[in-house]
C-alpha positions as CSV (number, residue, x, y, z in Angstrom):
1,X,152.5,98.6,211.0
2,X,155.4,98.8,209.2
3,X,157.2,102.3,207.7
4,X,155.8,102.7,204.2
5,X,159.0,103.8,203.3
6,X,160.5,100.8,204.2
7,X,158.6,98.9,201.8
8,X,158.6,100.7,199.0
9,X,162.3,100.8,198.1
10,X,162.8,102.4,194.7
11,X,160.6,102.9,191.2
12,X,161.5,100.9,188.0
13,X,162.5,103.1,185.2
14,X,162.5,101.5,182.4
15,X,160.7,101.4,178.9
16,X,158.2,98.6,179.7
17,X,157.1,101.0,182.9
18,X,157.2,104.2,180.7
19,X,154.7,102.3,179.0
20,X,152.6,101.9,181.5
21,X,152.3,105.4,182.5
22,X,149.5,106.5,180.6
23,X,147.2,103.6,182.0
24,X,148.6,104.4,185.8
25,X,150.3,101.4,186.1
26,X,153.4,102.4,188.3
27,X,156.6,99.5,189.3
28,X,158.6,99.6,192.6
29,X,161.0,97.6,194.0
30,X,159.3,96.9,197.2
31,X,161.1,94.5,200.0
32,X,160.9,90.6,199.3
33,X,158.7,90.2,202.9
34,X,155.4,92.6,201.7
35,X,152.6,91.5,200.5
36,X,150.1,93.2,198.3
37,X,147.9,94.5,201.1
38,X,150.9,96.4,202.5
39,X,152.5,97.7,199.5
40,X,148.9,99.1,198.6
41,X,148.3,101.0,201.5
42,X,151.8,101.9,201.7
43,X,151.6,103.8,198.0
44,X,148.2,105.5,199.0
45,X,149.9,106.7,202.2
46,X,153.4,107.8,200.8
47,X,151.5,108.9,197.3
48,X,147.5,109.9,198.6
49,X,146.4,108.0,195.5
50,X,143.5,105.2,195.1
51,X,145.1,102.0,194.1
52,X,143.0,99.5,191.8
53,X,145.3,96.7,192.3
54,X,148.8,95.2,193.0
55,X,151.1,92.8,191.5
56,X,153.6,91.1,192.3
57,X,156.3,89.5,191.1
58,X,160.1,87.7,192.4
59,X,163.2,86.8,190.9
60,X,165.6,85.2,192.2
61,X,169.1,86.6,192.6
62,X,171.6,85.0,189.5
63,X,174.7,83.3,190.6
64,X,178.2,84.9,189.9
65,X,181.5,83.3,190.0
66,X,184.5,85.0,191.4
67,X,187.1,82.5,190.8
68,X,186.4,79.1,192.7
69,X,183.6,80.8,195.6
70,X,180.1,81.6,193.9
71,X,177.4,83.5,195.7
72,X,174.0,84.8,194.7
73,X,172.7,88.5,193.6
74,X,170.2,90.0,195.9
75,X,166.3,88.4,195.3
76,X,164.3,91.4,194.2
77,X,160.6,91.9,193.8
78,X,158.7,94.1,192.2
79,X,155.3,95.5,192.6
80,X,152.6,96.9,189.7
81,X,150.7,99.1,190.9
82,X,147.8,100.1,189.0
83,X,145.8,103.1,190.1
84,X,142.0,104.2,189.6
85,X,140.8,105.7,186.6
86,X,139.8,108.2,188.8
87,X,142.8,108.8,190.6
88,X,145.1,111.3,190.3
89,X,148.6,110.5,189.0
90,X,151.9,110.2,190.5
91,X,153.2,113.8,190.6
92,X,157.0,111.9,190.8
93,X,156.7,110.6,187.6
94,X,154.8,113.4,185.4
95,X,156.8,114.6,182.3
96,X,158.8,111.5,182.5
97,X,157.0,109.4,180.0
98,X,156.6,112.6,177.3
């Protein structure tokens, strides 16, 4: 099994997330090569909370210009994670969303 920490790469901060909050709906940046099964247990191992459910979603790196050579951004995808109502929350992201 992979290292939950390895998949779970960073949270989302941003105000669409701070709106989730108060329905325990978390986001992460998770790696590109997990799938929902993983990134659930690995949240209820690195967070001992009861997930409800997992989605998922990729985007595609944008393409940037640095004179005549172009490249691509790094792909990203995120992961909502929605916990049970009678689950505890996140301790890392109480008093975030006041």
């Amino acid at each position: 099994m992979k290292n939950p920490h390895d998949i779970i790469r960073r949270p989302v901060l941003t105000e669409r997330a701070y709106d989730g909050f108060d329905m325990k709906r978390y986001v992460f940046e998770v790696d590109v090569r997990a799938n929902k099964t993983e990134i659930k247990l690995a949240v209820e191992q690195v967070f001992d909370v009861q997930v409800a459910r997992v989605n998922t979603m990729r985007t595609l790196g944008k393409i940037k210009r640095q004179g005549k050579t172009s490249g691509r951004t790094p792909e990203v995808k995120k992961a909502y994670v929605t916990l049970k109502p009678d689950s505890k929350g996140i301790e890392f992201f109480e008093g975030m969303a006041n």
